[in-house]
TORPA-140138 format. One record per residue (C-alpha): residue in one letter; residue number from 1; x, y, z. Coordinates in nm, 2 decimals. Layout:
residu num X Y Z
A NUM X Y Z
...
END
This chain:
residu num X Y Z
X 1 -1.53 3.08 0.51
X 2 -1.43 3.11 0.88
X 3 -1.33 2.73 0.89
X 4 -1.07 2.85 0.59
X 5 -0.95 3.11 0.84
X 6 -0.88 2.84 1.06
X 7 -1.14 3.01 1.33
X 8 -1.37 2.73 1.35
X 9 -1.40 2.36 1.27
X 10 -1.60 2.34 0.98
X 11 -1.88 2.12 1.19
X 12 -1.90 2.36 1.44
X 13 -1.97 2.65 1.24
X 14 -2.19 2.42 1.00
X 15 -2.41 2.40 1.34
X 16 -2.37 2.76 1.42
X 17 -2.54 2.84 1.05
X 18 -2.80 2.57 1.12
X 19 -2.92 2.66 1.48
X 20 -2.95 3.08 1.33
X 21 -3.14 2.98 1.05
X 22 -3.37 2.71 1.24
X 23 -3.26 2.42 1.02
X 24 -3.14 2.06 1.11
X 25 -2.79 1.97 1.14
X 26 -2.73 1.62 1.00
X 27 -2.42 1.41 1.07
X 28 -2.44 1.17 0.75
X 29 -2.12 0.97 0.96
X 30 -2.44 0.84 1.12
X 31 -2.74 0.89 0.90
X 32 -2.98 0.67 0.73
X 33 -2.97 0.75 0.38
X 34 -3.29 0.62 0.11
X 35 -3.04 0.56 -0.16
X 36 -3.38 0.53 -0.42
X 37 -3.40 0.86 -0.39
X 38 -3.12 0.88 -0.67
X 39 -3.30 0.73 -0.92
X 40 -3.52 1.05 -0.98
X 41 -3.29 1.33 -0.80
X 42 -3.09 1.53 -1.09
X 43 -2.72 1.43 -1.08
X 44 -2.63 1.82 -1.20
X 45 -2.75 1.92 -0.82
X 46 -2.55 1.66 -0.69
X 47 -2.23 1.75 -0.85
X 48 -2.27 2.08 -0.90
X 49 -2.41 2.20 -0.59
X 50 -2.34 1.92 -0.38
X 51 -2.69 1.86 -0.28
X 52 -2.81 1.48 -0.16
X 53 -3.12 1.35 -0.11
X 54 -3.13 1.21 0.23
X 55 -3.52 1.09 0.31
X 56 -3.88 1.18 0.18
X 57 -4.17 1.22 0.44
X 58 -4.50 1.26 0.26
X 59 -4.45 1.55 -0.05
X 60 -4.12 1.70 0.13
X 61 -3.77 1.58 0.06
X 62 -3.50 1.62 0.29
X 63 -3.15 1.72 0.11
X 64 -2.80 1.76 0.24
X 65 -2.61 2.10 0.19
X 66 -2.32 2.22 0.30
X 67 -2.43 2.61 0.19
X 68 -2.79 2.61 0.32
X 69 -2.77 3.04 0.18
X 70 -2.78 2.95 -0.19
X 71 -3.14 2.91 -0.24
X 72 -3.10 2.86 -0.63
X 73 -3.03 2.51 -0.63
X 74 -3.30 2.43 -0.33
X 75 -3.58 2.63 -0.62
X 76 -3.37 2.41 -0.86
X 77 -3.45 2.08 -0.69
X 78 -3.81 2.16 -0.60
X 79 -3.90 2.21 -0.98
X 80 -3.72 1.92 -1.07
X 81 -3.90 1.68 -0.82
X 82 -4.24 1.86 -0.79
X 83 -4.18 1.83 -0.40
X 84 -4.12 2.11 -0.13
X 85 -3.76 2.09 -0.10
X 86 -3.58 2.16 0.33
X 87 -3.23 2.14 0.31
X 88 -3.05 1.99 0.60
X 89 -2.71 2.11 0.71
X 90 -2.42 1.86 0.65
X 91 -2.02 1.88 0.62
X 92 -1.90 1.92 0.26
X 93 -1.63 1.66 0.31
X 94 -1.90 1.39 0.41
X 95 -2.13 1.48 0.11
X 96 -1.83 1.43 -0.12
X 97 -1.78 1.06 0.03
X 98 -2.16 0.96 0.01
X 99 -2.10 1.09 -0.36
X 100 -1.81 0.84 -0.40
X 101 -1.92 0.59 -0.22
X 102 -2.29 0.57 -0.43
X 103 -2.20 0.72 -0.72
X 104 -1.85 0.59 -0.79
X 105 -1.49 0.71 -0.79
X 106 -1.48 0.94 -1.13
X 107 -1.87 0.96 -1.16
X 108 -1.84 1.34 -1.17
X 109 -1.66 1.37 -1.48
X 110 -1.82 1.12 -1.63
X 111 -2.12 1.37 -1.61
X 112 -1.93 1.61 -1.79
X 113 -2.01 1.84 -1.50
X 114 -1.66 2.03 -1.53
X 115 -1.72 2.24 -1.19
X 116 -1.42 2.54 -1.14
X 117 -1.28 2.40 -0.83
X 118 -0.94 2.56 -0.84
X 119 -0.83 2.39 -0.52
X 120 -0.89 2.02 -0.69
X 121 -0.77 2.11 -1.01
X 122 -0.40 2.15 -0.81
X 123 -0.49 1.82 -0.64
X 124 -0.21 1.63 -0.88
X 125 0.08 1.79 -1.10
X 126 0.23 1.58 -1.29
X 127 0.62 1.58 -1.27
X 128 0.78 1.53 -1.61
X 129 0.63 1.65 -1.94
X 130 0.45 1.44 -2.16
X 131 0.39 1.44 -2.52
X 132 0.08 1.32 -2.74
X 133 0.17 1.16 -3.10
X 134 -0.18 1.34 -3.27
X 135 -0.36 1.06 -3.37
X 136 -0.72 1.03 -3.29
X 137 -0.72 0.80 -2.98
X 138 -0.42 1.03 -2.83
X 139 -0.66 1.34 -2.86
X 140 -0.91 1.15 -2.70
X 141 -0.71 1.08 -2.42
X 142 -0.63 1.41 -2.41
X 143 -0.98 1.54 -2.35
X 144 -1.06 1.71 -1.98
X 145 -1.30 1.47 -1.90
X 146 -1.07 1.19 -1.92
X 147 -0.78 1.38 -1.78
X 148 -0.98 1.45 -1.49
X 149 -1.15 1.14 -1.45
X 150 -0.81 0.95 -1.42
X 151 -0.64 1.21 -1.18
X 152 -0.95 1.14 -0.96
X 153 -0.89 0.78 -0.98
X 154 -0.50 0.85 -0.87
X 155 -0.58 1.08 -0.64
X 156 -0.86 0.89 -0.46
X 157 -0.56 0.58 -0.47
X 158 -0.35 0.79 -0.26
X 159 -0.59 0.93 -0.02
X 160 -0.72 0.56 0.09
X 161 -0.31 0.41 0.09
X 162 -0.34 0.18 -0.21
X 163 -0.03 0.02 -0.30
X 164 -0.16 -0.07 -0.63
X 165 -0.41 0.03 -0.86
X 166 -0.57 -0.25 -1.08
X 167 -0.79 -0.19 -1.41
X 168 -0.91 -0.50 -1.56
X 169 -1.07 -0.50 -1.86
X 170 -1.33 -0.72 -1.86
X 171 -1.63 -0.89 -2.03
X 172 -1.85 -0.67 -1.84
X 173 -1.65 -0.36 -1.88
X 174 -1.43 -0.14 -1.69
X 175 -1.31 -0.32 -1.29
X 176 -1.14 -0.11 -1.07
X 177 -0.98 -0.27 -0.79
X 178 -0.74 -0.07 -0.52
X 179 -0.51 -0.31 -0.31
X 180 -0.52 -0.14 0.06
X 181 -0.32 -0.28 0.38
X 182 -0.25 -0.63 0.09
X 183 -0.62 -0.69 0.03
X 184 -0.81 -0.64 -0.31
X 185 -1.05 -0.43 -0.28
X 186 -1.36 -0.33 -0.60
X 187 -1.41 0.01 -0.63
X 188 -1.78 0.15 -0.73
X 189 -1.77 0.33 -1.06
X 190 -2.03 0.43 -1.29
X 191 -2.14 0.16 -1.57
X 192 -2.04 0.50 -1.80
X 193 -1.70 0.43 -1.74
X 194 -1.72 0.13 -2.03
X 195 -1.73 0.40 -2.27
X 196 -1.41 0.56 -2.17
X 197 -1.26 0.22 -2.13
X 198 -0.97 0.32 -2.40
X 199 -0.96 0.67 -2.35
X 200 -0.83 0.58 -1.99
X 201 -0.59 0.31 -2.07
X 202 -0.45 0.53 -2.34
X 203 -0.37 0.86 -2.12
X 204 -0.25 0.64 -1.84
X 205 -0.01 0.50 -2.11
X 206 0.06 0.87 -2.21
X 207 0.13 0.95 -1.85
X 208 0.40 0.66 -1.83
X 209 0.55 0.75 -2.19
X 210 0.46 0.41 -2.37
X 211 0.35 0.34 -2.70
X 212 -0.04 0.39 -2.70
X 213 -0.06 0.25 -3.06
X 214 0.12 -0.09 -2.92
X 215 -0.18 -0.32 -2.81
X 216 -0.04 -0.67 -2.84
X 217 0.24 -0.64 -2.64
X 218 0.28 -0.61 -2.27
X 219 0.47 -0.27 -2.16
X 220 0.64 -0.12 -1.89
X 221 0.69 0.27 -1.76
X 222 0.71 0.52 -1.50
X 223 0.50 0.80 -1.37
X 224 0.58 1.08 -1.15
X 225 0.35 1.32 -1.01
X 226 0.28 1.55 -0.72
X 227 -0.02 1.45 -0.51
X 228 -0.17 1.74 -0.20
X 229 0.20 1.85 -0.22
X 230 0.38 1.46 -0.18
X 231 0.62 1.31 -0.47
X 232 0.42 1.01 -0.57
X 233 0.61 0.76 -0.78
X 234 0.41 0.47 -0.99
X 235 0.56 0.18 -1.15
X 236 0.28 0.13 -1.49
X 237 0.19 -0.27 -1.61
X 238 0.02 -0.29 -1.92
X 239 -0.07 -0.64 -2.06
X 240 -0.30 -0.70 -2.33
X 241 -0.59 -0.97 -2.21
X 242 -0.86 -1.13 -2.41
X 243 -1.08 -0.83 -2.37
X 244 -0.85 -0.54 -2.37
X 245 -0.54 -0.41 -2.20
X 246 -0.57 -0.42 -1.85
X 247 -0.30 -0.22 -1.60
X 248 -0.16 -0.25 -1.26
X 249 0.00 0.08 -1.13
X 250 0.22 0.00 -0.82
X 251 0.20 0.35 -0.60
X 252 0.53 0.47 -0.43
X 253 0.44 0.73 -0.18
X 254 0.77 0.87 -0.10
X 255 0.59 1.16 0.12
X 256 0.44 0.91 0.36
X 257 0.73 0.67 0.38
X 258 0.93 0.67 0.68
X 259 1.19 0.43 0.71
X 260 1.28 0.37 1.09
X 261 1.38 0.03 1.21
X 262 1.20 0.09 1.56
X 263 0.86 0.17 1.43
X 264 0.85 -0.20 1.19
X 265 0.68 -0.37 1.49
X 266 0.97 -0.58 1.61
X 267 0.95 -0.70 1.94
X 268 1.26 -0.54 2.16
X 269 1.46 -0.85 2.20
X 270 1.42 -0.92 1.80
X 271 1.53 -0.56 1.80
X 272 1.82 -0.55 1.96
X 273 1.95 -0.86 1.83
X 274 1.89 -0.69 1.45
X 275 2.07 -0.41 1.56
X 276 2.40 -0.59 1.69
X 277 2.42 -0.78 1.34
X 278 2.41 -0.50 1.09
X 279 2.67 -0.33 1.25
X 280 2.94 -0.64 1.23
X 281 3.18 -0.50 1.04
X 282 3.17 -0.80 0.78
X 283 2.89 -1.08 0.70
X 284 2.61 -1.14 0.50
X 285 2.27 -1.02 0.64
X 286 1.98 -1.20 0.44
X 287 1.60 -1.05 0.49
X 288 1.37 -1.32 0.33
X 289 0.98 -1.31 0.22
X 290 0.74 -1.31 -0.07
X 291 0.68 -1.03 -0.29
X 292 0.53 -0.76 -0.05
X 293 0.62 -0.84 0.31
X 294 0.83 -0.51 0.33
X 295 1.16 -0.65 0.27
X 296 1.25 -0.34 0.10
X 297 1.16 -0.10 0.39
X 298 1.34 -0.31 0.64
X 299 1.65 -0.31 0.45
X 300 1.59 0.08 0.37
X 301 1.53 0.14 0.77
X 302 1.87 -0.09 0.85
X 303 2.06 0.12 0.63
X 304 1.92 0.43 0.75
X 305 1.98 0.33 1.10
X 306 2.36 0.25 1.08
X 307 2.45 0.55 0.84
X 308 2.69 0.81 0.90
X 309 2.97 1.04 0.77
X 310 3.21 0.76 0.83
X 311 3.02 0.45 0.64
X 312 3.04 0.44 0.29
X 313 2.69 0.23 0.15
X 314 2.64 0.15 -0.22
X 315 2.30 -0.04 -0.34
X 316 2.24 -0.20 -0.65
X 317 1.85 -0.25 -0.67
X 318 1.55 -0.38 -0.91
X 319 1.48 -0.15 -0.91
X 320 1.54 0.19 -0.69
X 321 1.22 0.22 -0.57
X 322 1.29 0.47 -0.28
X 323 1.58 0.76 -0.31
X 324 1.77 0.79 -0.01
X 325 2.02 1.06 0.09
X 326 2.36 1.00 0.17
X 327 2.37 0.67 0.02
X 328 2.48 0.55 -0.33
X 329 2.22 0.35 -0.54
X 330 2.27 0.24 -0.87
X 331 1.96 0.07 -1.12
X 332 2.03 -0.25 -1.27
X 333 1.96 -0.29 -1.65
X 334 1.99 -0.64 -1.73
X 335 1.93 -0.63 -2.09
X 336 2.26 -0.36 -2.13
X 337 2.45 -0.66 -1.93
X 338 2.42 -0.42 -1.56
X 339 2.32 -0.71 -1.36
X 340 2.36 -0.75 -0.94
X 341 2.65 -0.98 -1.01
X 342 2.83 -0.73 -1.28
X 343 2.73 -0.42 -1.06
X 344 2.84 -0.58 -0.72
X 345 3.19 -0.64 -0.88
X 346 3.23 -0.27 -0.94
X 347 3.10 -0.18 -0.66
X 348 3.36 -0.36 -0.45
X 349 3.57 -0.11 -0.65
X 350 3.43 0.20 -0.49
X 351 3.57 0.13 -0.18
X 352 3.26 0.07 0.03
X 353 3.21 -0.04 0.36
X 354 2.85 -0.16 0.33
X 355 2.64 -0.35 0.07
X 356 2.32 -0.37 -0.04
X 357 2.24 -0.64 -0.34
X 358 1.88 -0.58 -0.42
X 359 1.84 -0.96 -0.49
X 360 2.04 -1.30 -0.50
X 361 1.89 -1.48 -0.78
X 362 2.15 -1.70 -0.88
X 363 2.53 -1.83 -0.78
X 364 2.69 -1.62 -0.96
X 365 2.53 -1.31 -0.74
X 366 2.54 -1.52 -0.46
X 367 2.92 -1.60 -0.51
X 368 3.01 -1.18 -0.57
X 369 2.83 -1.17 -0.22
X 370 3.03 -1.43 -0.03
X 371 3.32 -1.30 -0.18
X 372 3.24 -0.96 -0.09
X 373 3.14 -1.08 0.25
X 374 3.51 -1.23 0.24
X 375 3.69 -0.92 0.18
X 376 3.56 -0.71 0.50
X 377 3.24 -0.63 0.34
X 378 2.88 -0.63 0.52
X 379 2.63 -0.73 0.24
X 380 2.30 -0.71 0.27
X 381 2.05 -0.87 0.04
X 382 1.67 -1.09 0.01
X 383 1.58 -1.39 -0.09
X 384 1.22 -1.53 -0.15
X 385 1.21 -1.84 0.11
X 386 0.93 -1.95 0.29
X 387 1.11 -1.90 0.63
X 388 1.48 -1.77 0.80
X 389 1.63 -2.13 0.78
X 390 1.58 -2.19 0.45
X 391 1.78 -1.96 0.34
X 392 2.09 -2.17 0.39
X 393 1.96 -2.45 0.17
X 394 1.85 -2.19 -0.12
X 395 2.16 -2.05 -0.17
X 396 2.35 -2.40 -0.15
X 397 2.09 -2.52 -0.40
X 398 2.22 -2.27 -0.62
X 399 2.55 -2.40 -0.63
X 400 2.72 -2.26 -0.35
X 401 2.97 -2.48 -0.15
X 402 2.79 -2.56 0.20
X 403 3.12 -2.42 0.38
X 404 3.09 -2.09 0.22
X 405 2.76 -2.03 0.35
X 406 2.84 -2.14 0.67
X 407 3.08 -1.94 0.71
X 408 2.99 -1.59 0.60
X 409 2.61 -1.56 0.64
X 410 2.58 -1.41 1.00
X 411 2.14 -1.39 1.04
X 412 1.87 -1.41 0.84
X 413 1.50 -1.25 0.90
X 414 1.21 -1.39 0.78
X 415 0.90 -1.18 0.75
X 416 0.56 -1.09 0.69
X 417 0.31 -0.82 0.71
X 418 -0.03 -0.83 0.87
X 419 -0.29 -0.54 0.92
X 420 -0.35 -0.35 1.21
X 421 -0.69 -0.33 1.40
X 422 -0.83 -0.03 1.38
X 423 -0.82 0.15 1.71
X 424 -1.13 0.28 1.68
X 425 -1.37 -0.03 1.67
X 426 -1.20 -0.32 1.77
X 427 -1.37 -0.49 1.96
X 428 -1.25 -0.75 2.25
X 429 -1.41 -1.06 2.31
X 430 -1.32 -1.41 2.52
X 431 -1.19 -1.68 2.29
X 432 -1.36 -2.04 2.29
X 433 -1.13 -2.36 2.17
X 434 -1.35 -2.37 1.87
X 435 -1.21 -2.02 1.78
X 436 -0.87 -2.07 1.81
X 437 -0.63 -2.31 1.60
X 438 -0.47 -2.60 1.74
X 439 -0.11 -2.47 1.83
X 440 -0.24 -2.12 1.98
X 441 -0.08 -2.03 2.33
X 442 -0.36 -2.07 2.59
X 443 -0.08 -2.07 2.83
X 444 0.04 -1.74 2.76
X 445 -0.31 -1.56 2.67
X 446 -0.32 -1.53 3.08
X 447 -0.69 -1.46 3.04
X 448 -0.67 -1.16 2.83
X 449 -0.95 -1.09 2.55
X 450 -0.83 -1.10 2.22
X 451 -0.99 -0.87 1.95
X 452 -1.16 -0.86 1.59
X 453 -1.20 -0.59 1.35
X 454 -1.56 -0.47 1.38
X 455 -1.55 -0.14 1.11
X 456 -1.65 0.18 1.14
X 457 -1.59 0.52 0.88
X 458 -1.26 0.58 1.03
X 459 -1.14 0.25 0.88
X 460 -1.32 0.27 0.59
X 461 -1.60 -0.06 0.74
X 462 -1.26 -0.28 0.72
X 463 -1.18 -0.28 1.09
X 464 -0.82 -0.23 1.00
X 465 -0.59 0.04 0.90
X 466 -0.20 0.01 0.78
X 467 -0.01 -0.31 0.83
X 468 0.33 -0.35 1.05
X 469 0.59 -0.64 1.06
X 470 0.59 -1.00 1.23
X 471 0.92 -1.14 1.28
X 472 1.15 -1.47 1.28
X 473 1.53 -1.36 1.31
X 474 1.77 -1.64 1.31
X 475 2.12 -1.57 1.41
X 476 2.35 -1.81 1.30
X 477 2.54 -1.94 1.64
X 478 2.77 -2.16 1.58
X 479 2.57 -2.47 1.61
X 480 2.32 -2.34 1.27
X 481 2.67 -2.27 1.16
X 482 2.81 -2.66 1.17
X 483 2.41 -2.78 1.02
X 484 2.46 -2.57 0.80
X 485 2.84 -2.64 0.70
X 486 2.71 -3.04 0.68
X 487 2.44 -2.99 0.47
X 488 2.14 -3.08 0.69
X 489 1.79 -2.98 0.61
X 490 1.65 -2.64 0.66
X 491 1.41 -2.82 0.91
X 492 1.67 -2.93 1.12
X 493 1.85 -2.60 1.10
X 494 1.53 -2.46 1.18
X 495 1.47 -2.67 1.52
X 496 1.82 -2.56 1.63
X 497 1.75 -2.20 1.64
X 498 1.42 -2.21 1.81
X 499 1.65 -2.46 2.10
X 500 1.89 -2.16 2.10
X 501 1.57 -1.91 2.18
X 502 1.40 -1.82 1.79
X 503 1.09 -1.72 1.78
X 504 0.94 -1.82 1.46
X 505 0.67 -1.59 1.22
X 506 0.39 -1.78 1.38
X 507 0.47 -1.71 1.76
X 508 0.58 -1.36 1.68
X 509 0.20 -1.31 1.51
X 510 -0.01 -1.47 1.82
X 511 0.23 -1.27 2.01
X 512 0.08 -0.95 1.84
X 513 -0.27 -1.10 1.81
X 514 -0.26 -1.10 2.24
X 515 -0.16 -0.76 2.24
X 516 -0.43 -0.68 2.04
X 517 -0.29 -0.56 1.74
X 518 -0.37 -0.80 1.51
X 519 -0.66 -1.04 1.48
X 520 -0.63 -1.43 1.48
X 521 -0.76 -1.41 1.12
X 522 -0.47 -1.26 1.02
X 523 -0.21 -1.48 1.19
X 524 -0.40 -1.73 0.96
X 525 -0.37 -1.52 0.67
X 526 0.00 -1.49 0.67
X 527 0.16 -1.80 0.85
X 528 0.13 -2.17 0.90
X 529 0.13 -2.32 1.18
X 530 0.50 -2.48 1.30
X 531 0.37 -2.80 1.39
X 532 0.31 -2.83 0.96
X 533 0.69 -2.79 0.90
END
């Protein structure tokens, strides 16, 4: 076609063909569609054709087409339905997402409906080999239908940015649930899916090399593919359930990941600061969070930022989720006795300048780290606390003399993600007291609007699209230092750094909520309020 050519958008030439042939031109971004109309239109058209009903007037049905020249399928439909048959003209790509969106991710194969589409069938390559064991349920696994119907699932995962795939077996059947921008979101799929409940699980399983024959034990694996051209790593979950095995894939989208400390969302003075302490030349930097507040990318975007031919960085990591050139990771395997604490020890053997320790879980990582922090080493590492100053009193919990802690770690950043407003329908409005929570600003709103997600197609109806970074960076001056050297409580530690200029997650997230990045909701979402301790 000339929109292939690159000649044309393919709307504008859709209107072209419409205005020479007298038909309608129908945006279905913006279209009411009579979703009864399903009930008795023949799914074969739909998927084969790409034909959907849009409305019936009297004995004449209006259908969608993106090739209003084949007549075949327009004859096709009007002996199916007994009714005179005017096909409107419609993008392709918006046909295909009223099919998903009505019909269900994987509804197509589920048809059986095995159209030659070259171009889809290259959608997703899968990176390493794999290898079926013969036996009944493998073969079924192995079976196009299924093979397609699961590579439309992964695909679909990547187009919308999931971060992680969810299929629950349930007492119903088959859920599918796609976590986008760290919200849970159902998926629509067929009822037929139930019958391919284990065919699915099992060439997943097959996909990530695990034993498909094992049902009573949870496993663990790795699949690699290529997805439109992008590596796409997933980390597989399988744990058996009362009903079944249900299975978490975690998606690692190496293609769209860019790791650049400027982009994260930090403000610039929380910036700067950030940038002065992971280049002292010795010190512990700490990054702290639950699972899924980015901690990994900031570290990623640190190291990144301060590499060079003349810094040598080694990571030990659980595991390496992202490769990155130029620097030296190694995977800990715990059950072979590869721990953080073993690996840092030969690390500090390599002769390295910088340090990454995926995790400090207990003292005697956290001890390798002060020592290595001792030695002239810069260490960087996480730690799952609630906020920056309680990272002092975790790792002294842990067994670690107060003095040592005092001493060596330089800042800590606490941090959380919260979804971005979508730019194309947020929409402003003036905020009452009744709206607001008790410790919001006023002062500093300086009669601004602040905004809420509305939805729209671009956004998928969420009102939001991707996430970014709110920030509390603590420094450790030297009065945090002497808290921290006499054991006083993280709150107090706390207090002292907001006296010395902190801002805390919570400012740093109505902050961005004033700017209109974020809505209030999700300041609520992801922090407490201050005044709570």
């Amino acid at each position: 076609m000339i929109t292939e050519a690159g000649f044309a958008k393919e709307e504008d030439a859709l209107k072209a063909i419409a205005e020479e042939f007298g038909l309608d031109f129908i945006d279905l971004r913006e279209a009411n569609v009579d979703l009864t109309l399903l009930q008795t239109f023949p799914q074969k058209l739909i998927y084969r054709h790409a034909l959907f009903p849009i409305k019936r007037e009297g004995n004449t049905l209006f259908v969608a087409t993106h090739n209003p020249l084949d007549l075949y399928p327009i004859d096709e439909a009007s002996a199916a339905t007994g009714l005179q048959v005017v096909p409107m003209v419609a993008e392709r790509t918006e046909i295909a997402k009223l099919v998903k969106k009505h019909l269900g991710v994987g509804s197509e194969t589920i048809e059986g409906l095995m159209a030659a589409k070259s171009d889809e069938d290259n959608e997703i390559e899968l990176l390493e080999k794999i290898e079926a064991d013969g036996s009944e349920l493998s073969e079924q696994a192995q079976e196009a239908s299924v093979v397609r119907l699961v590579n439309e699932l992964l695909v679909e995962a990547v187009d919308s940015r999931t971060s992680d795939v969810h299929i629950e077996s349930q007492g119903s059947g088959l859920v599918v649930r796609y976590r986008i921008d760290g919200i849970l979101h159902t998926q629509p799929v067929p009822p037929e899916i139930n019958r391919f409940q284990a065919a699915i699980i099992s060439r997943l399983k097959i996909m990530a090399k695990l034993n498909i024959a094992e049902k009573r034990l949870p496993q663990d694996g790795r699949i690699k593919l290529r997805v439109h051209g992008r590596e796409i790593d997933i980390r597989v979950s399988v744990i058996p359930m009362i009903h079944g095995e249900s299975l978490v894939m975690r998606i690692l989208d190496k293609g769209s990941m860019k790791f650049d400390l400027r982009s994260l969302g930090m403000g610039e003075a929380t910036y700067k600061l950030f940038s002065e302490l992971i280049r002292l030349p010795h010190g512990i930097i700490l990054v702290t969070g639950p699972t899924g507040s980015g901690k990994t990318t900031t570290l990623y975007s640190s190291l990144l930022e301060i590499q060079s031919p003349e810094v040598k960085i080694i990571t030990t990591e659980d595991p390496v989720e992202y490769q990155l050139e130029g620097i030296n990771q190694i995977q800990v395997h715990p059950k072979i006795g590869l721990t953080f604490a073993a690996s840092l020890r030969s690390i500090l053997r390599h002769d390295p300048d910088v340090v990454l320790v995926g995790e400090i879980r207990d003292a005697e990582t956290a001890e390798n780290a002060i020592q290595a922090s001792l030695t002239g080493h810069t260490v960087f590492s996480t730690l799952h606390t609630n906020d920056a100053a309680g990272a002092f009193t975790r790792i002294v919990d842990m067994g670690i003399e107060p003095f040592l802690v005092a001493s060596t770690v330089e800042g800590i950043m606490a941090q959380r993600l919260v979804r971005r407003l979508c730019v194309s329908c947020k929409e402003a409005y003036t905020p009452t007291p009744e709206d607001v929570p008790r410790d919001f600003p006023w002062d500093k709103l300086d009669g601004r609007p602040l905004y809420r997600p509305k939805g729209c197609r671009a956004c998928r109806n969420l009102g939001y699209a991707g996430r970014f970074g709110i920030y509390e960076l603590l420094a450790t001056t030297e009065n945090v230092r002497q808290l921290a050297h006499d054991r006083r409580s993280s709150f107090e530690i706390k207090q002292a750094a907001i006296g010395s200029g902190m801002l805390t997650l919570r400012d740093d997230a109505f902050r961005k909520a004033m700017e209109g990045t974020t809505s209030l909701d999700e300041v609520l979402r992801a922090t407490k309020g201050d005044h709570l301790g």
